[in-house]
C-alpha positions as CSV (number, residue, x, y, z in Angstrom):
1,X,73.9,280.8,-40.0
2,X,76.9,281.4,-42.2
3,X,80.2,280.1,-40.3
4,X,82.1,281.3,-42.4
5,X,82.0,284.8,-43.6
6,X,83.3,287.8,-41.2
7,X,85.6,290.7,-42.5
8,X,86.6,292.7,-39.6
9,X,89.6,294.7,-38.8
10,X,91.5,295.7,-35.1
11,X,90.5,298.2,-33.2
12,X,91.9,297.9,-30.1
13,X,95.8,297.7,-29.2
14,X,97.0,296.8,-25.9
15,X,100.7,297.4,-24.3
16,X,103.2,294.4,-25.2
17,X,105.5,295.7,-22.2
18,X,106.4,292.7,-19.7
19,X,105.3,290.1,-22.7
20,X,107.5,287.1,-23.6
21,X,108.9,286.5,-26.8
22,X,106.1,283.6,-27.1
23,X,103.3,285.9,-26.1
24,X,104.3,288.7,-28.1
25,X,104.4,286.1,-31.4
26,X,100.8,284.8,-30.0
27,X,99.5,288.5,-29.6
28,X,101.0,288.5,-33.7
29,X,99.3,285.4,-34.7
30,X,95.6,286.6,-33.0
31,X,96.1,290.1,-34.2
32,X,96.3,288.6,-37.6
33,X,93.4,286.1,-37.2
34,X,90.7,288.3,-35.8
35,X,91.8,291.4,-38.0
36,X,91.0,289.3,-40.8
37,X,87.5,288.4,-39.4
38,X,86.2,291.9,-38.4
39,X,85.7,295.8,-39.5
40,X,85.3,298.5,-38.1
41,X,81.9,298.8,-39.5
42,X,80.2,295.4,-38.5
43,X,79.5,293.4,-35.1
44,X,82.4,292.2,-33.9
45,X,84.1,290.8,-30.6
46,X,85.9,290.7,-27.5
47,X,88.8,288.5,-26.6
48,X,91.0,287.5,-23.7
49,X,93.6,285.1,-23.2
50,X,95.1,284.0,-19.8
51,X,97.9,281.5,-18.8
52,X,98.9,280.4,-15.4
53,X,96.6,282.9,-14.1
54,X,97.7,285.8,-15.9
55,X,96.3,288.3,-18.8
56,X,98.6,287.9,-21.8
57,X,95.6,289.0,-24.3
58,X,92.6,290.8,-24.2
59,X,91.4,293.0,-27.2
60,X,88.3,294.1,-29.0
61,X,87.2,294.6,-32.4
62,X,84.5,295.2,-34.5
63,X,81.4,298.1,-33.1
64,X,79.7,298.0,-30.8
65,X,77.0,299.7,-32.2
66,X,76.3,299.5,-35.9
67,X,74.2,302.9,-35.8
68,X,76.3,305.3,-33.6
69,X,80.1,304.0,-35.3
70,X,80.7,302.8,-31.6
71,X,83.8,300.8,-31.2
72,X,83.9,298.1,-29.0
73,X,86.4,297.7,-26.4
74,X,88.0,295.0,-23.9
75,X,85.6,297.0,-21.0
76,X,82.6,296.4,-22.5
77,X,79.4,294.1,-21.6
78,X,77.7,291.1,-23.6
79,X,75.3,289.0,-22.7
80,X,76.4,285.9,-21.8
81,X,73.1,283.1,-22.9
82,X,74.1,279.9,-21.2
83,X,77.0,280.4,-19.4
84,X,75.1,281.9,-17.0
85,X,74.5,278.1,-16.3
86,X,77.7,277.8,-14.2
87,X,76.3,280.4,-12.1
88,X,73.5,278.9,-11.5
89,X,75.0,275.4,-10.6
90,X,77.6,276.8,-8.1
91,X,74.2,278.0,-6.1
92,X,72.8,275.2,-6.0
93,X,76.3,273.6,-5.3
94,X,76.4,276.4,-2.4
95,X,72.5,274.9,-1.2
96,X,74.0,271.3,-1.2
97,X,76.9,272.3,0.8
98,X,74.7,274.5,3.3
99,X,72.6,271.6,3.7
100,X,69.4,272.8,2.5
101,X,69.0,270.6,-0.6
102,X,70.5,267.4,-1.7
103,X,71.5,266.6,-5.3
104,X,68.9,263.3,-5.1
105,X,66.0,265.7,-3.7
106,X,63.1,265.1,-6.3
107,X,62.0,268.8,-8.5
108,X,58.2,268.0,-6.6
109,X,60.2,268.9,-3.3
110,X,60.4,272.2,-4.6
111,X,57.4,272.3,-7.4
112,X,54.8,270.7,-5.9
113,X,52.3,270.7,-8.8
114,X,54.9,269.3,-11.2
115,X,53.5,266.3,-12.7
116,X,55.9,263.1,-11.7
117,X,54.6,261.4,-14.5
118,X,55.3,258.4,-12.4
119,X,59.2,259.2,-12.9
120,X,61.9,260.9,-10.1
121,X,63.5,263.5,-11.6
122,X,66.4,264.9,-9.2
123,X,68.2,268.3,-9.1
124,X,71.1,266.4,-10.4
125,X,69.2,265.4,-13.6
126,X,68.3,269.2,-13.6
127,X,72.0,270.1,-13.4
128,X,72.9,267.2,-16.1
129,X,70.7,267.7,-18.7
130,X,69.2,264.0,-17.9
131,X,65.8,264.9,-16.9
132,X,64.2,264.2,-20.1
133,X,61.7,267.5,-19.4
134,X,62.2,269.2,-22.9
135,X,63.1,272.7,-23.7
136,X,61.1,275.1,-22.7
137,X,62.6,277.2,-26.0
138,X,62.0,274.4,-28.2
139,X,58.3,274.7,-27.5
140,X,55.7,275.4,-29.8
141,X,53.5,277.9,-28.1
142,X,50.3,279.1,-29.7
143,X,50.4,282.7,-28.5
144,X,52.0,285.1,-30.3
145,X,55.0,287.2,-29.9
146,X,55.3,285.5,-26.2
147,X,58.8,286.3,-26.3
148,X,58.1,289.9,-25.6
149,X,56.3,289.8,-22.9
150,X,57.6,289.7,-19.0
151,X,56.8,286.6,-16.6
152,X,57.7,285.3,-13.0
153,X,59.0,282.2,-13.2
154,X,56.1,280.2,-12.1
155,X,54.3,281.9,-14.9
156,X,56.8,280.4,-17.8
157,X,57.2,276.5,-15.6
158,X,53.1,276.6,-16.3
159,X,53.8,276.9,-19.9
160,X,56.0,273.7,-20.4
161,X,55.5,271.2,-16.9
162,X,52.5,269.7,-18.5
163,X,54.6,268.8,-21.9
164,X,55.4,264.8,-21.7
165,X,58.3,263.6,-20.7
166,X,61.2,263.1,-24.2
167,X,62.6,260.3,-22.1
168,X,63.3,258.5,-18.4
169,X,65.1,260.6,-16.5
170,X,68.8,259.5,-16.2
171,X,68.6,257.6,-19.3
172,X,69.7,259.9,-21.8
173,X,71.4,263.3,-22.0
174,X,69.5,266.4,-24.2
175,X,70.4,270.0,-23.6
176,X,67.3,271.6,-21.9
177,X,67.1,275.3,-21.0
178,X,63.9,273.7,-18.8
179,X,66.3,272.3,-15.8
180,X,68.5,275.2,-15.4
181,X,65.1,277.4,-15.6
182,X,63.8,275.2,-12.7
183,X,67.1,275.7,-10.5
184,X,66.6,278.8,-10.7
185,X,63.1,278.6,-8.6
186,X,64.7,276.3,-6.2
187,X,67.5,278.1,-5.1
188,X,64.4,281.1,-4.8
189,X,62.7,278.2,-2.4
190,X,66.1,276.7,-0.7
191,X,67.3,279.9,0.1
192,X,64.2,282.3,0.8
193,X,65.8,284.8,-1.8
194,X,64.9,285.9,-5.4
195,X,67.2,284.2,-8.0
196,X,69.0,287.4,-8.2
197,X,69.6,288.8,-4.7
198,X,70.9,285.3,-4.2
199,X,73.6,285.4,-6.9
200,X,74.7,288.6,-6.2
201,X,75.1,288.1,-2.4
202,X,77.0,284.8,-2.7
203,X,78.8,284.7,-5.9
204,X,78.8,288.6,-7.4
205,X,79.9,290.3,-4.3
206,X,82.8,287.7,-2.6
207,X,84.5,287.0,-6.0
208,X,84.4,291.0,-6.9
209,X,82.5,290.5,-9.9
210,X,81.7,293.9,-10.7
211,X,81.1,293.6,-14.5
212,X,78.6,290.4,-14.6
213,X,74.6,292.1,-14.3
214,X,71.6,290.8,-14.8
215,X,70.3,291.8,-18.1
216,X,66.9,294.3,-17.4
217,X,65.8,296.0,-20.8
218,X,64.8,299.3,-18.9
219,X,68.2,299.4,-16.4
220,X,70.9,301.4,-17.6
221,X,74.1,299.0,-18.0
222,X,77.4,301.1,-18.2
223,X,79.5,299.6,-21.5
224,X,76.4,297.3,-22.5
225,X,77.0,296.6,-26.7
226,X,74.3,296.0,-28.9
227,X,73.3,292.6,-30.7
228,X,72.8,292.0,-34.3
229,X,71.5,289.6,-36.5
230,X,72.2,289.1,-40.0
231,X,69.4,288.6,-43.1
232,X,71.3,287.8,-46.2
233,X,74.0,290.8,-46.7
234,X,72.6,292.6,-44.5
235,X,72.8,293.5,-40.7
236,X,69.6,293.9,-38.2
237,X,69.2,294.7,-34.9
238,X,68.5,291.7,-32.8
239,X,64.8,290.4,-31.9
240,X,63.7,291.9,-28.8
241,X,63.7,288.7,-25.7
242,X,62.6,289.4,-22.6
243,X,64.9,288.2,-20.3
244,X,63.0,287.1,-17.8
245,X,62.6,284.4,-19.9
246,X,66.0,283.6,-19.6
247,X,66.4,283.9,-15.9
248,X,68.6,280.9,-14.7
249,X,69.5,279.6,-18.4
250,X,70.5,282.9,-19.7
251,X,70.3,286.0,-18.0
252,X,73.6,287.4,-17.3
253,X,75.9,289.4,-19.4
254,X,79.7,290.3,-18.6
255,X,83.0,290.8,-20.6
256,X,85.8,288.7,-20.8
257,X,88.2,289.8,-17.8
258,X,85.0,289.4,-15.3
259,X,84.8,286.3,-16.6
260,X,88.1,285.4,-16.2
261,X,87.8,286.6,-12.6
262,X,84.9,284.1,-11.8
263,X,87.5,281.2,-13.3
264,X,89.8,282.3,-10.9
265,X,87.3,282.8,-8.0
266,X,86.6,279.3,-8.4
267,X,89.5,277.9,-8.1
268,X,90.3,280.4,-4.4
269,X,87.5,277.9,-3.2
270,X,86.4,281.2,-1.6
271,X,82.5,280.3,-2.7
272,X,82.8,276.5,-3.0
273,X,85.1,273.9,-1.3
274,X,87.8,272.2,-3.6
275,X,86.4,268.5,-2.9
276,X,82.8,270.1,-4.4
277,X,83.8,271.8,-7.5
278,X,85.9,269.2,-8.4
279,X,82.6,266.8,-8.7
280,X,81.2,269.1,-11.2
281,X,83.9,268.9,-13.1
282,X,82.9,264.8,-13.3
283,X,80.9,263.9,-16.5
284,X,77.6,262.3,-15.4
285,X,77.3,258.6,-16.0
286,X,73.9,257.7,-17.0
287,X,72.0,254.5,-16.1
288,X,73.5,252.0,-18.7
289,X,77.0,253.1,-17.5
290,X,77.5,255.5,-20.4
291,X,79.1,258.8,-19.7
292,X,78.4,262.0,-21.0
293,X,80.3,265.0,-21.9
294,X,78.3,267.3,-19.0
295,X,79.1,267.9,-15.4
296,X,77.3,270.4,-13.4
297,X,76.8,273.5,-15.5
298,X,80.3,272.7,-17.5
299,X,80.8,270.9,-20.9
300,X,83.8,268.4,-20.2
301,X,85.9,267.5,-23.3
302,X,88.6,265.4,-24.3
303,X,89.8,266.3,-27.7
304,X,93.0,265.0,-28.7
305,X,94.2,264.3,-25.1
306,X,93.8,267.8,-24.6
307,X,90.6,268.3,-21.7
308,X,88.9,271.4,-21.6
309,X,86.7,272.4,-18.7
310,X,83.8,275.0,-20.5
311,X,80.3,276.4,-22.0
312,X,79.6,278.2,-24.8
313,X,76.5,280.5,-25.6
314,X,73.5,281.5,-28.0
315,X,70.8,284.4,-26.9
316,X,69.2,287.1,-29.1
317,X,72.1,288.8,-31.2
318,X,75.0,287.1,-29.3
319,X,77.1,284.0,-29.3
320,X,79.9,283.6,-26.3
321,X,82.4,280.6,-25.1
322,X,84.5,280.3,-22.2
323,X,86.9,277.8,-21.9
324,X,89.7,276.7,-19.3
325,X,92.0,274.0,-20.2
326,X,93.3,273.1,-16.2
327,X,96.1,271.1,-17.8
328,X,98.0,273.8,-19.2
329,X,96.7,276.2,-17.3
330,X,95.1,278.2,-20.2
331,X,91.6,280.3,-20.0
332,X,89.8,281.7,-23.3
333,X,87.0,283.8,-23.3
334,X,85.3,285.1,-26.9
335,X,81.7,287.1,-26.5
336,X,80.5,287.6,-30.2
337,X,77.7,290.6,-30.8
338,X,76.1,288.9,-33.6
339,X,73.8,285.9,-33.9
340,X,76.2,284.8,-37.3
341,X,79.6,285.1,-36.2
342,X,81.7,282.1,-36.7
343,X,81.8,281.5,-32.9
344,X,83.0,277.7,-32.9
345,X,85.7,277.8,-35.3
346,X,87.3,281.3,-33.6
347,X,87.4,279.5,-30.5
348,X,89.4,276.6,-31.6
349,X,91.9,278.9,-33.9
350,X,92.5,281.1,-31.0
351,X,92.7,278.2,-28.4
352,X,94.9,276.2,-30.7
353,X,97.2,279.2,-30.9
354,X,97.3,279.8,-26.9
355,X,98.0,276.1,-26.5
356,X,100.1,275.7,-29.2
357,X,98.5,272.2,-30.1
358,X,95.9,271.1,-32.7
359,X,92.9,269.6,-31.5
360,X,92.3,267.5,-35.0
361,X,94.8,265.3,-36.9
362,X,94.5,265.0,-40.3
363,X,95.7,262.0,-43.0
364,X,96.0,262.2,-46.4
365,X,93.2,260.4,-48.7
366,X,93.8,258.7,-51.6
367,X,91.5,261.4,-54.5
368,X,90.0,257.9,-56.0
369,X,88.4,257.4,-52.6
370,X,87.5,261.2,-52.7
371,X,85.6,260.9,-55.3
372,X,83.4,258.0,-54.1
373,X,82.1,260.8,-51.5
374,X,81.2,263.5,-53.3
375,X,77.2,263.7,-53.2
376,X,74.8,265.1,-51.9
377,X,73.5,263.7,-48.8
378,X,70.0,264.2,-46.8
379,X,69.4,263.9,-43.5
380,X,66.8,261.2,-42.4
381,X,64.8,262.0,-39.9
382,X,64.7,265.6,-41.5
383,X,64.3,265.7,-45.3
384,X,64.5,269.3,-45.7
385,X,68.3,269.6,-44.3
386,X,71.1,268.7,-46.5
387,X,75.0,268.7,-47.3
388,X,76.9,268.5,-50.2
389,X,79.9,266.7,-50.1
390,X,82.5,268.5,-53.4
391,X,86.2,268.0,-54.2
392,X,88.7,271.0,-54.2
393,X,92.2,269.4,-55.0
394,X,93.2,267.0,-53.0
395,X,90.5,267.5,-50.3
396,X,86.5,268.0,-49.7
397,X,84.4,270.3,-48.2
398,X,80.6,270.1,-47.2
399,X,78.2,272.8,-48.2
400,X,75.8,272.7,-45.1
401,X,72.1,273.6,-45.7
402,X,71.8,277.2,-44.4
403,X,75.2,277.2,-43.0
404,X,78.4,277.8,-45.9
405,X,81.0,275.6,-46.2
406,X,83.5,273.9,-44.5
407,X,86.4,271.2,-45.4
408,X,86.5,267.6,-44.0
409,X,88.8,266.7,-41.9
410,X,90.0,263.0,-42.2
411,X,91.0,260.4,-39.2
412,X,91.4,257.7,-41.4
413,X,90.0,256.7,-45.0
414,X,86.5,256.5,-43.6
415,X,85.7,258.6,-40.6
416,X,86.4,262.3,-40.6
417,X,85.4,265.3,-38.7
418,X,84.2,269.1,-39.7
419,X,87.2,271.4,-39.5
420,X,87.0,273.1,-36.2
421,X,83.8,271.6,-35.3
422,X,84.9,269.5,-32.7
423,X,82.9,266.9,-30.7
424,X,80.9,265.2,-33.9
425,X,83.0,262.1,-35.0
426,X,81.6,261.1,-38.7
427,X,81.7,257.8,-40.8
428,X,80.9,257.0,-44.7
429,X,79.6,253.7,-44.9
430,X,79.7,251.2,-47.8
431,X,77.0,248.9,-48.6
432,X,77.7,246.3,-51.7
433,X,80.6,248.1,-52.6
434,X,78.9,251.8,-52.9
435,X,78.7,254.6,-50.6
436,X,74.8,254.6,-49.2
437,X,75.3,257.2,-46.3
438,X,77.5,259.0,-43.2
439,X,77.0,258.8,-39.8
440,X,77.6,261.4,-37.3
441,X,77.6,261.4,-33.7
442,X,77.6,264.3,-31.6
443,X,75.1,264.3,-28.6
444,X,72.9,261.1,-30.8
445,X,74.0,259.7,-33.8
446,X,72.4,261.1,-37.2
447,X,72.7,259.3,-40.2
448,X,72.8,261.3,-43.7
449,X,71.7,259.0,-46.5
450,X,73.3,259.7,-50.2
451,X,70.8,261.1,-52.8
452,X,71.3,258.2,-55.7
């Protein structure tokens, strides 16, 4: 996926009436930013900025639908892809607080026929990502086109509980799409209700949600955009998914203002006392007394003292983010309708902006050190994926395998980070006196060795 290409211009004004002087100049700045990332004629987004609780930006741009000239506006529905995980969580959060599950109960209470494989996993390595049960999307089925088809969700557990475990459970975080999938049927067992009915009666319908649906194919969804997916120059329509394979990981779709109102439901305590929402907001220590950078169907972050409470996601011709910095009392929402738009670095221009503060530091580097990176340099334990480290002036940039460019961002002489990639902390490393390789760590630590 190219991060960096995107040519799109505004579509969408809003009325600056009742803005502050500093809004107005932020409403300038993103204006500017996301004008010179869309047209009129390609996929495009939808954008909305909040502080202390209140709407000082929210705009569209791009179409919403490449083959009827469609515009896309503020009103309109994406699908969501994981942050339907928050969802999810506060459910089970609900269960726990009802008194009908407990975060230590063990998955087997609830799927009998799962194979312990001598190992308790709990609903809190479920909600984690610690239960070492891989992803049910990373899987390597042998039936064709399985994608397509519609399942119950006992039908698609079948398909991955028999897989070995990737590790103990609690020992390690790795994303998994499995454990939210598996919430999903225990709240259907806790509760006596399908998945749906029970998120609609407990979390759509007190918080007002009006605009957040489950996505069906064959329903009729008022404002529902299309997704795209780009080959080469050129724009397709995105693969057809199921979404029933989705369910619990995926399945919702929303616009920004709906999901601004779920932040802000939240936080009434109106479906979820204070004293439990706060403990998803906790990152989960694993057994060795590391912590890591997941709650209870929230990423946590620290990035330059500034903390960010949030989750981001990927489904068939979309890419969203949501993210609420409590400090500052700043909310960002950005649904993309296009598998290649630059989702990560968008989100951290037009947070930065809305906070006013950078989340990465930069120092200057002396060029003769420059040059003792540039190279090209191959991932180990994958021999096909590979970056090229070149100079441009008095700074470098890494052409990515399959992904563009993008400049490096130094800390210090020796470790660096991607510009607005935030979360992977990288290292060159010197052995005799030459450059051999650079380490990165972001959710593991990958080493990319230098091609001599």
């Amino acid at each position: 996926m190219n991060k960096l290409y995107f040519l799109l211009s505004l579509l969408c004004l809003v009325s600056t009436y009742g803005q502050s002087a500093q809004d107005k100049q932020l409403e300038k700045k993103l204006d500017e930013l996301l004008s010179s990332k869309f047209s009129k004629l390609e996929p495009g987004c939808e954008v909305l900025v909040a502080k202390k609780g209140k709407i000082v930006y929210k705009k569209a741009f791009g179409s919403a639908n490449l083959e009827l000239n469609v515009p896309i506006t503020p009103e309109m529905v994406f699908k969501l892809g994981s942050i339907t995980k928050q969802f999810t969580a506060v459910a089970i959060l609900q269960l726990v607080e009802q008194g009908k599950i407990s975060l230590q109960d063990s998955l087997q209470k609830f799927v009998a026929d799962f194979p312990s494989k001598s190992k308790t996993i709990t609903i809190e390595n479920l909600l984690t990502h610690t239960s070492g049960i891989k992803d049910y999307m990373q899987i390597d089925y042998q039936e064709p086109n399985l994608e397509r088809r519609d399942f119950n969700p006992t039908e698609i557990i079948n398909l991955f509980k028999n897989v070995p475990l990737e590790f103990e459970p609690g020992t390690k975080y790795k994303y998994s799409n499995s454990g939210y999938f598996l919430l999903g049927y225990i709240i259907e067992k806790a509760s006596g209700k399908s998945y749906k009915t029970y998120v609609q009666e407990n979390i759509l319908k007190p918080l007002d949600l009006n605009h957040v649906y489950f996505d069906t194919s064959n329903n009729l969804i008022p404002n529902r955009v299309n997704g795209y997916r780009k080959e080469g120059t050129t724009f397709k329509n995105a693969d057809y998914w199921s979404m029933t394979i989705a369910y619990a990981a995926g399945e919702l779709i929303s616009n920004v203002e709906d999901l601004f109102k779920w932040n802000i439901g939240l936080y009434s305590y109106k479906i979820l006392k204070k004293e439990t929402l706060e403990k998803a907001f906790v990152p989960f220590k694993l057994k060795d007394g590391s912590v890591t950078e997941y709650g209870y169907g929230w990423i946590l972050k620290n990035l330059n003292g500034i903390k960010s409470i949030e989750h981001g996601g990927a489904i068939t011709g979309f890419l969203t983010n949501e993210i609420y910095y409590p400090e500052e009392d700043v909310f960002v929402a950005a649904l993309f309708n296009c598998e290649c738009a630059p989702k990560d670095e968008l989100s951290v221009d037009i947070a930065s902006l809305a906070l006013g503060k950078t989340f990465q530091n930069e120092v200057k580097v002396d060029v003769a050190l420059l040059n003792e990176y540039i190279g090209t340099y191959t991932l180990s334990i994958n021999t096909k994926r590979t970056i090229t480290i070149k100079r441009e002036n008095e700074h470098l940039i890494a052409e990515i395998s399959g992904q563009g460019t993008v400049p490096l961002i130094f800390q210090s002489d020796t470790k660096f980070q991607f510009k607005n990639i935030l979360g992977a902390e990288c290292e060159f490393i010197k052995e005799n006196g030459k450059v051999t390789k650079f380490n990165v760590s972001q959710n593991g630590n990958f080493e990319w060795k230098k091609n001599q």
